[in-house]
MARRODO-551621 format. One line per 4 residues: number of its first residue (from 1); their letters; for each residue x, y, z of C-alpha. Coordinates in Angstrom, 3 decimals. Layout:
BEGIN
NUM	A	X Y Z; ... $
END
This chain:
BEGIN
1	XXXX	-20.303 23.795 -26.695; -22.732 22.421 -24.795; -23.757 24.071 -21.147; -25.493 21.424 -20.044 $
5	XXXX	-22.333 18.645 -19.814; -21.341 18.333 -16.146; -17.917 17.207 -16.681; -16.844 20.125 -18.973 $
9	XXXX	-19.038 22.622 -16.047; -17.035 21.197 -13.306; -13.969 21.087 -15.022; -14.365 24.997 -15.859 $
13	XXXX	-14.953 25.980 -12.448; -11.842 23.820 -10.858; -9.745 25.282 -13.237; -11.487 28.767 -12.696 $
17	XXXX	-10.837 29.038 -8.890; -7.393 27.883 -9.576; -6.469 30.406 -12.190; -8.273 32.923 -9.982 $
21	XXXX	-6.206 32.087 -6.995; -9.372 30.479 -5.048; -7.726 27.432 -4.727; -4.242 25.968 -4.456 $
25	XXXX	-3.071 23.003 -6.082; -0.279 20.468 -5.849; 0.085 19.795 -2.308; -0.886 17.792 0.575 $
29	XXXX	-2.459 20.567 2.254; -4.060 21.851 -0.666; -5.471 18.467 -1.349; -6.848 17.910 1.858 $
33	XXXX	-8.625 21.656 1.718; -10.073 20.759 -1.224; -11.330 17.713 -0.366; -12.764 19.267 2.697 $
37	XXXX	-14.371 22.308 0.488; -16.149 19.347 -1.998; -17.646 17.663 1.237; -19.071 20.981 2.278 $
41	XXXX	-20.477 22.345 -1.177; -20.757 19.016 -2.965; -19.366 20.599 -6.629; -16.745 23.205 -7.693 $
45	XXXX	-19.969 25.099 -8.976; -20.701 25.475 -5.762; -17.443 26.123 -4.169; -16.996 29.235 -6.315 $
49	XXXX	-20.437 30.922 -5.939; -20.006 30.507 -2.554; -16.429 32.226 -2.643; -17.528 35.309 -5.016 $
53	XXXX	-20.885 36.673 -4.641; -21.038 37.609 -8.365; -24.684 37.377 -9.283; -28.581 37.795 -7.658 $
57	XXXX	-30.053 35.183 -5.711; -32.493 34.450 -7.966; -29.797 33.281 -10.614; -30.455 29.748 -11.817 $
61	XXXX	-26.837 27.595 -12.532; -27.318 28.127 -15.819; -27.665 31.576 -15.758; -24.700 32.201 -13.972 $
65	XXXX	-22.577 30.253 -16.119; -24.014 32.517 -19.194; -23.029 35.520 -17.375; -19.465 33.989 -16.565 $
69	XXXX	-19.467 32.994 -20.275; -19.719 36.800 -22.007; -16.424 37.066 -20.361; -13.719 36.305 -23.383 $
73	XXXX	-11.472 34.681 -21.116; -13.934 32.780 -19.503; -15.221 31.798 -22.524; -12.043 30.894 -24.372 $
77	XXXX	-11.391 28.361 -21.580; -14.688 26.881 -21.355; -14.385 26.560 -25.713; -11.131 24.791 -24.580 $
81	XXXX	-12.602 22.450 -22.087; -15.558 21.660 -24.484; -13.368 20.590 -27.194; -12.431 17.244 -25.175 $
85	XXXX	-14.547 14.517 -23.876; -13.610 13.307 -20.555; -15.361 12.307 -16.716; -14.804 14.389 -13.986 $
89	XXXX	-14.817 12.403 -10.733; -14.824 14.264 -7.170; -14.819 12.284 -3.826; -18.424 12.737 -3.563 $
93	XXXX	-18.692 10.412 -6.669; -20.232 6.934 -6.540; -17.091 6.347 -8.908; -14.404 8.063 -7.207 $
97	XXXX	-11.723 4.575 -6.790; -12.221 3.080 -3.258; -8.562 2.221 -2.937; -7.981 5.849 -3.568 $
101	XXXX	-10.152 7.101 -1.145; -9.400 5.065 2.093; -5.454 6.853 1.577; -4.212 10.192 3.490 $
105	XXXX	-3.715 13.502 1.402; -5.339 11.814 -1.683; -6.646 14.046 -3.955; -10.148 14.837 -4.333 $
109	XXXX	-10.951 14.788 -7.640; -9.528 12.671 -10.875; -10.280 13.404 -14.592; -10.515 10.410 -16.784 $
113	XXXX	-10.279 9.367 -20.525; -10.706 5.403 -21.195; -11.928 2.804 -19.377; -12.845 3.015 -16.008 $
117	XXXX	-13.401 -0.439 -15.290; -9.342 -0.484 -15.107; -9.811 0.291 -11.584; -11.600 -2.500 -10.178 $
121	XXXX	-8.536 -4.595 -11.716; -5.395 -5.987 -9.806; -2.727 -3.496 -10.314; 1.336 -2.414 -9.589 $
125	XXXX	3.173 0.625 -10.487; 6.048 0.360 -12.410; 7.815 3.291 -11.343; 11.685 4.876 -11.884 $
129	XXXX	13.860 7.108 -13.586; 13.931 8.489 -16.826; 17.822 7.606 -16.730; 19.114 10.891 -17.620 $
133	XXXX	22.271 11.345 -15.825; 25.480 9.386 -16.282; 25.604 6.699 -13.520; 21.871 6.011 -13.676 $
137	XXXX	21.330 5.311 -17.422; 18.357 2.787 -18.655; 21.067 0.422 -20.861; 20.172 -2.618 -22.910 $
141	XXXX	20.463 -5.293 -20.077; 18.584 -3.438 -17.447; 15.654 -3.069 -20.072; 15.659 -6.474 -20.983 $
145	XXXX	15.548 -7.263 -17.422; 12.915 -5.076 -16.470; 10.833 -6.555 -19.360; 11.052 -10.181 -17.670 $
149	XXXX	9.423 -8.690 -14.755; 6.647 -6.593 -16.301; 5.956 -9.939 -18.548; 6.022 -12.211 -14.812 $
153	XXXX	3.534 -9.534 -13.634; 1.412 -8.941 -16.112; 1.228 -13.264 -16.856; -0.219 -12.680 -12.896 $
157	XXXX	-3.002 -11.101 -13.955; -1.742 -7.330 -13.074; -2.482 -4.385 -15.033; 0.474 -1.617 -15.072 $
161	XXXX	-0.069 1.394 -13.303; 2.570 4.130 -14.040; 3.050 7.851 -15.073; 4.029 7.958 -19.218 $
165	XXXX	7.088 10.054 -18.252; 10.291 9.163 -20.396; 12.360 6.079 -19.531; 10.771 3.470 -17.081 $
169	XXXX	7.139 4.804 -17.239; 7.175 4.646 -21.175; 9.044 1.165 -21.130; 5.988 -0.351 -18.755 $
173	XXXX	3.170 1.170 -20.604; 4.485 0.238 -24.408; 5.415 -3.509 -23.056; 2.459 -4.014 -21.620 $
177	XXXX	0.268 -2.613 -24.887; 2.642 -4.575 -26.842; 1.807 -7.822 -24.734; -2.455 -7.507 -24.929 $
181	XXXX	-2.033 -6.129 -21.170; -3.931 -3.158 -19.596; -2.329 -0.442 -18.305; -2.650 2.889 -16.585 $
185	XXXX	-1.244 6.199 -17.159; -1.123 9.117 -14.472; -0.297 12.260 -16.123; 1.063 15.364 -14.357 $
189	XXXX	-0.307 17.668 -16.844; -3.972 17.967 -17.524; -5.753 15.819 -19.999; -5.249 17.678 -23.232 $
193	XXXX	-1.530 17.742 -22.283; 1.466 16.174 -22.978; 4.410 16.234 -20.401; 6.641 14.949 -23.057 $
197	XXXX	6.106 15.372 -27.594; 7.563 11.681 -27.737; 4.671 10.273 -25.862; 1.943 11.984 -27.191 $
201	XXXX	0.744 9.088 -29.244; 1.467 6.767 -26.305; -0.919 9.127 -24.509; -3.714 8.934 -26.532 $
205	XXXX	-3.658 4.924 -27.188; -4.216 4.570 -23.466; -6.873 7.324 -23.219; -8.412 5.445 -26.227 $
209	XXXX	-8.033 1.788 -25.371; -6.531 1.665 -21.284; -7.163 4.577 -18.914; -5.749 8.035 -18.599 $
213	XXXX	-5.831 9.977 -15.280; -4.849 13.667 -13.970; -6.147 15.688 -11.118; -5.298 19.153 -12.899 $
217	XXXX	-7.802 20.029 -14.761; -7.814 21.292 -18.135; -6.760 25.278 -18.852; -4.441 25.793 -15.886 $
221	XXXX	-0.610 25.244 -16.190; 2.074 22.596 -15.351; 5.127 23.053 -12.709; 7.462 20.645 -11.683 $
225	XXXX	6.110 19.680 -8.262; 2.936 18.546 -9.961; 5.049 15.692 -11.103; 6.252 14.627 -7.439 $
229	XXXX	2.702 15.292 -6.514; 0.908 12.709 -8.934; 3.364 10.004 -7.395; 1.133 9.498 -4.506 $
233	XXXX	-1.874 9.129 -6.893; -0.025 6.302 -9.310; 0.942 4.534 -5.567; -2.538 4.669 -4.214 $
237	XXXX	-4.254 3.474 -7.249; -1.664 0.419 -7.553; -3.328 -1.861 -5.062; -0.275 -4.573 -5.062 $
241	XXXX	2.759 -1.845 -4.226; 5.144 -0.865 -6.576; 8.317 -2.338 -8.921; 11.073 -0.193 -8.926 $
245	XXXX	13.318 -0.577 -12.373; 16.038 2.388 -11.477; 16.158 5.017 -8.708; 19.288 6.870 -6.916 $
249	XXXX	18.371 8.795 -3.849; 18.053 12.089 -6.437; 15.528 10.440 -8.585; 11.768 11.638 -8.477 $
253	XXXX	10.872 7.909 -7.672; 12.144 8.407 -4.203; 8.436 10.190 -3.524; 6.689 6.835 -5.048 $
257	XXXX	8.936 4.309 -2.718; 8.099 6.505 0.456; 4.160 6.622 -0.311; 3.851 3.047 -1.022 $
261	XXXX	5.938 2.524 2.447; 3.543 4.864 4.368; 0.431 2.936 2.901; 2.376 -0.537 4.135 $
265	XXXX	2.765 -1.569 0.053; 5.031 -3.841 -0.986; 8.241 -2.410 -2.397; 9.971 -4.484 -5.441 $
269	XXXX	12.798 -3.450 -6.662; 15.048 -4.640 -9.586; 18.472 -6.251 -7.639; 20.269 -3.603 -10.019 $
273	XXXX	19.195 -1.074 -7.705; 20.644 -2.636 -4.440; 23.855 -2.920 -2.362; 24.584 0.712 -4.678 $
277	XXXX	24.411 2.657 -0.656; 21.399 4.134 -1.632; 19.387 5.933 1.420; 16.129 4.712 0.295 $
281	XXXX	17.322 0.861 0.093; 18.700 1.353 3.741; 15.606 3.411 5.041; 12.672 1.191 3.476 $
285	XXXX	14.526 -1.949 3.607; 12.234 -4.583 5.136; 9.539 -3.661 2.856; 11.660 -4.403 0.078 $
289	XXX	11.454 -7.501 -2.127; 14.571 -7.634 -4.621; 13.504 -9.202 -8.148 $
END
C-alpha cells in the first residue's frame, strides 16, 4: 500500500466524498458541480479538506491521510483501491481527452487501465441493445451484418469505441480484437468491476492490451442510471459519431443517438433499424446515415 501513489490518493478521496454524501454522482448536474469544485481546489484531496475541517492546520497531506487511514473503513477501501493499478485523470490534467473536454455536462474525471494513446486515434461507437426482449432480438443475419460494418470501419482506420455491455457492445469489442483492431471499452461500474460475469475476461483483455474507462471510481456502488449516464462519455470520446446495430425507442441506446445529435455527430444506423416507426428515426432523421 503505498501512500505516496496519486492515482490510488485521488481515487480514495472521490470515492470518499461520494460514500460520505459530499458529492453526487451520475448526473448532468452533478457532473458539472464537480467539474466546477476540481477547477476551484485543483484535486479531490483538496475538495474534501476543504468540505470537513477534520485536522490542524499544520497537518501535512500525508499526515492527514494517516489519520483518515486508522479508520477501518477508511482503510479497508484505500487496501481496496491499492490493490489495482490504474491513472486517474481530472479536467485539470494535461491528459484529460480534448474531444472530451470541449463537450457540455462531460464528466470531470476518467479512470483508465491500458493504453492511453487510444485517444488520439480516429474513433466510432458502436452502440445498441443487448436484444433482450422479443421483437428486438440480435439473430444470426443482423450479426453477420453488423460484422460487415465494424470490418468496413475498422479497414478505415477507426478504432471501436463502445460500452462491453451484453449484445452489441460485446459483438464490437470481440470483432474488432478478433480482427488486430483497437478498441475502447466504457464501463458503468468502476474499474475493478464487472457489469456483466460473461465479460469479465473481455474486460480485462482491453484493460490489458486496448483501453478501459469509468468515471466511478473504485469502492462506491453501481445503479442503473450510471449506465445511461456513461452513454454521453462513449459518444464524446467517439470523434466520428456513432453506428447504431439495434435500438427501439425503449432501448438504453436512445441516450447515445440523442448525445451524438446534440454534439452535431453523425448518426449511422443499420437499415434494420429503419422504416420500424421508431421516434428516434423520425426525430434525428437528417443526421442519420442508413448502412
Amino acid at each position: 500500500m503505498d501512500l505516496n501513489n496519486q492515482n490510488h490518493v485521488e481515487c480514495f478521496y472521490h470515492a470518499l466524498l461520494i460514500l460520505d454524501r459530499k458529492l453526487k454522482i451520475g448526473t448532468n448536474r452533478s457532473d458539472n458541480e464537480l467539474k466546477s469544485l476540481l477547477e476551484e481546489k485543483k484535486t479531490f484531496s483538496g475538495i474534501f479538506h476543504s468540505q470537513l475541517d477534520l485536522f490542524n492546520q499544520e497537518d501535512t497531506d500525508q499526515k492527514k491521510l494517516e489519520k483518515l487511514l486508522e479508520d477501518k473503513d477508511h482503510l479497508k477501501l484505500f487496501q481496496k483501491i491499492s490493490k489495482h493499478d490504474f491513472q486517474a485523470i481530472t479536467i485539470n490534467d494535461p491528459l484529460f481527452p480534448e474531444n472530451l473536454k470541449k463537450q457540455k455536462n462531460i464528466t470531470p474525471v476518467i479512470y483508465t487501465k491500458g493504453n492511453l494513446s487510444l485517444l488520439d486515434n480516429d474513433s466510432i461507437a458502436v452502440v445498441g441493445s443487448r436484444g433482450n426482449r422479443p421483437n428486438l432480438l440480435l439473430n444470426e443475419n443482423l450479426e453477420q451484418r453488423a460484422k460487415e460494418i465494424i470490418q468496413r470501419q475498422i479497414q478505415a482506420g477507426y478504432t471501436i469505441v463502445s460500452g462491453l455491455a451484453l449484445g452489441s457492445d460485446t459483438l464490437a469489442h470481440e470483432y474488432a480484437i478478433k480482427n488486430n483492431a483497437k478498441t475502447i471499452a466504457v464501463i458503468a461500474t468502476p474499474l475493478d468491476r464487472s457489469s456483466t460475469r460473461a465479460n469479465e475476461s473481455l474486460q480485462e483483455e482491453i484493460a490489458t492490451n486496448h483501453l478501459l474507462i469509468s468515471q466511478y471510481p473504485i469502492g462506491i456502488r453501481t445503479f442503473p442510471s450510471h449506465f445511461a449516464h456513461r452513454n454521453l462519455t462513449t459518444v464524446s470520446l467517439a470523434k466520428e459519431g456513432i453506428t447504431v446495430i439495434l435500438s427501439d425507442d425503449r432501448s438504453g441506446t436512445r441516450h447515445a443517438i440523442r448525445h451524438c445529435y446534440n454534439q452535431g455527430k453523425r448518426i449511422y444506423t443499420l437499415k434494420e433499424n429503419l422504416d420500424k416507426g421508431y421516434q428516434w428515426e423520425q426525430k434525428y432523421k437528417d443526421k442519420i446515415t442508413p448502412l
